[in-house]
N, C-alpha and C positions, 0 to 999 in steps of 0.2 A: 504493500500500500504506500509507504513511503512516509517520510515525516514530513511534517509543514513549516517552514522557514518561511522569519521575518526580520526585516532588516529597520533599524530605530539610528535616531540623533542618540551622541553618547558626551558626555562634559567629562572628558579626559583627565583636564586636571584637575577638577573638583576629586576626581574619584582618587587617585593620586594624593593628593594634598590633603585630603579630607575623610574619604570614606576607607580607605586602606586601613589607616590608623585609626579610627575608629573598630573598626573588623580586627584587628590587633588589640582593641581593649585599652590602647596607649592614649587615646585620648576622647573625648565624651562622654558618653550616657546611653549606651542600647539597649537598657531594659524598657522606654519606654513604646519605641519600634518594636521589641521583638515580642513586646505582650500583643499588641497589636496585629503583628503575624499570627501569633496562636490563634487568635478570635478567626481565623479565615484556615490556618492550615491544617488544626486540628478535626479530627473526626467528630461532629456532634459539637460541635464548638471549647470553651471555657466558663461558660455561664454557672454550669456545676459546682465547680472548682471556688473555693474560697481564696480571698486575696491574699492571703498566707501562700497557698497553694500553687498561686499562680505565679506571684514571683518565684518561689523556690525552684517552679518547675523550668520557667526561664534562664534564671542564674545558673542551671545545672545546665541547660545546652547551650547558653553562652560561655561558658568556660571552654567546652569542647569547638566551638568555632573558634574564640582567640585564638586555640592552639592550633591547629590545622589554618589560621591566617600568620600565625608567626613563621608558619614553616615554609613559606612560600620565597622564592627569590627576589629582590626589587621590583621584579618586573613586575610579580602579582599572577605571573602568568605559570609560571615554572616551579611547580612540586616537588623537588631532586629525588626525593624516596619512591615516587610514582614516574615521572616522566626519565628515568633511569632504568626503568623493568624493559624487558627487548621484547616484550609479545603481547597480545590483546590477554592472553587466559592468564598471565601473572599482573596485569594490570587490573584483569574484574576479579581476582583475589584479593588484591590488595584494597583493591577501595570498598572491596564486601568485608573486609575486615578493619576498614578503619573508622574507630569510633567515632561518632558524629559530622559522619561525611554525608548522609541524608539531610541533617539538618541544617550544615553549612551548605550545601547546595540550593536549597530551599530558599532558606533565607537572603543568602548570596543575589538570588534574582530577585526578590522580594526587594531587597535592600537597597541593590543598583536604580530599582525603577521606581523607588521612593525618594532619591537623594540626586540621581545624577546622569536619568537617562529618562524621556519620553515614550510612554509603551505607545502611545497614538500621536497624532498620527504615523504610521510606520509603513512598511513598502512588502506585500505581502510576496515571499518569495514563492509559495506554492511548494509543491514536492522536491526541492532542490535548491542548488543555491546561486550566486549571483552568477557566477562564473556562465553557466549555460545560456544566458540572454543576452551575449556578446560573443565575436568574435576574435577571441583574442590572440596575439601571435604572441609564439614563444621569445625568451628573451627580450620583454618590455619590463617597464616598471610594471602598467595597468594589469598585466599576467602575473606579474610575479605579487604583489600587490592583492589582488582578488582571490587569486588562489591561498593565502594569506588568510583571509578572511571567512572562507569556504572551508577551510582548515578547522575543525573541531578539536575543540582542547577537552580530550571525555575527563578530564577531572573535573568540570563543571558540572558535569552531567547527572541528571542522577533517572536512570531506568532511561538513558535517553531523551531526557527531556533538563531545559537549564539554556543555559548563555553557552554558548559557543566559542565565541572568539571577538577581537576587536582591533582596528589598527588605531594607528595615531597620526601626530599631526603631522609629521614626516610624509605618513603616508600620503593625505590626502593632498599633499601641497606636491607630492609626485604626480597622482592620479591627475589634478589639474592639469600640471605641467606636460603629462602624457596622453590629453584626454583625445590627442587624436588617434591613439590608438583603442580606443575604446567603440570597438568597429562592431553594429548592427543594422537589422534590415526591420523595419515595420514591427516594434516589440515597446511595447505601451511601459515596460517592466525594466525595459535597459533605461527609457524616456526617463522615468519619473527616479531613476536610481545616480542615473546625469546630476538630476536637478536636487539631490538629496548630499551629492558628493558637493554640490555648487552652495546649497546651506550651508554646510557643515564649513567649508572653506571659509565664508562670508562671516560666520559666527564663532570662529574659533571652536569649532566641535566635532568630531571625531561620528565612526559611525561603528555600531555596536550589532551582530548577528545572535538569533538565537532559535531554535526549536520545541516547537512544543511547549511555547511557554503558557504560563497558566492567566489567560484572557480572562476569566472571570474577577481574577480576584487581581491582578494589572491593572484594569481598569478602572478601579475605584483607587487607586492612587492620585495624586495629584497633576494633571496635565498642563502642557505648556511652561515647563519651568524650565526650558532649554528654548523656544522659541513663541514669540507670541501667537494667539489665536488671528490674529489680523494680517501678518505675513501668510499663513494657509488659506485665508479666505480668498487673499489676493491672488 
């Protein structure tokens, strides 16, 4: 059947400067976000649960997130203990054994699209990803670049479902620079993905891929905290 991929504005450095270290525990306050997650990720809600209860029961998977966010390399992107295994079946071993890798993935998207990434509007990729609605020739930046982003990081993942991948501003100031290689025929999905890499340029913002993300409960997050409503209407 295939998965469904969509591509969002992403605030690079915010996430960087801001929600990294925050996911690190180094600086802020995420119990009040991650109780707030509970009320939507858990089974039957939290309404149950005493406020005793409920913080306890957050404090306890926020510990397990700092850790699993302290072990990450700079980049944020690179797990050394995970992205070191040489094959998919010591990879879903390890992250079937590592403790609150469901909940850091969880929250992880939850968190990104509450602090520093737009779930709407976004660019519905459909069963695949950007790569297929272009032409692209080997050895460009726009190839080397998109294939980049089509790239799944499965530590994000959880059941194949999570954030994917993201470039940066490097990138997109390539993709600009290279946009004549960003060669298609009649494809409404390369059009609107031009005009998404032409935002993100214009606004200093980056652009952020993901699958199977959880639309119900995305959406009730906060919209347009990366670009106003009046830029899309135009």
């Amino acid at each position: 059947m295939g998965y469904w991929c969509t591509l969002h504005l992403f605030n690079e450095e915010k996430f960087y400067s801001e929600t990294v270290l925050e996911l690190k525990g180094q600086v802020g306050n995420l119990l009040p976000s991650y109780k707030e997650f509970l009320r939507t990720n858990v089974t039957g809600g939290i309404n149950h649960l005493t406020i005793k209860e409920i913080d306890e029961l957050a404090l306890s998977q926020l510990e397990k997130i700092y850790k699993i966010s302290n072990s990450f390399n700079e980049t944020f992107k690179n797990y050394p203990a995970f992205h070191s295994l040489k094959n998919w079946d010591l990879e879903l071993n390890f992250l079937g054994s590592l403790e609150g890798h469901y909940e850091f993935c969880k929250f992880f998207e939850y968190y990104i699209f509450e602090k520093c990434s737009d779930f709407y509007p976004h660019i519905p990729l459909g069963k695949g990803g950007v790569t297929r609605n272009f032409d692209l020739k080997p050895n460009t930046y726009s190839n080397n670049i998109i294939g980049a982003l089509d790239s799944w990081n499965h530590f994000f993942l959880q059941d194949m479902f999570g954030i994917t991948n993201w470039i940066s501003n490097e990138d997109i100031e390539l993709l600009i620079l290279d946009k004549q290689n960003l060669v298609f025929e009649e494809n409404i999905i390369a059009e609107a993905t031009i005009r998404f890499i032409e935002i993100a340029n214009q606004n200093k913002l980056r652009l952020l891929a993901g699958v199977d993300l959880d639309i119900d409960r995305n959406e009730l997050l906060p919209q347009n905290k990366l670009i106003t409503s009046d830029l899309w209407n135009d």
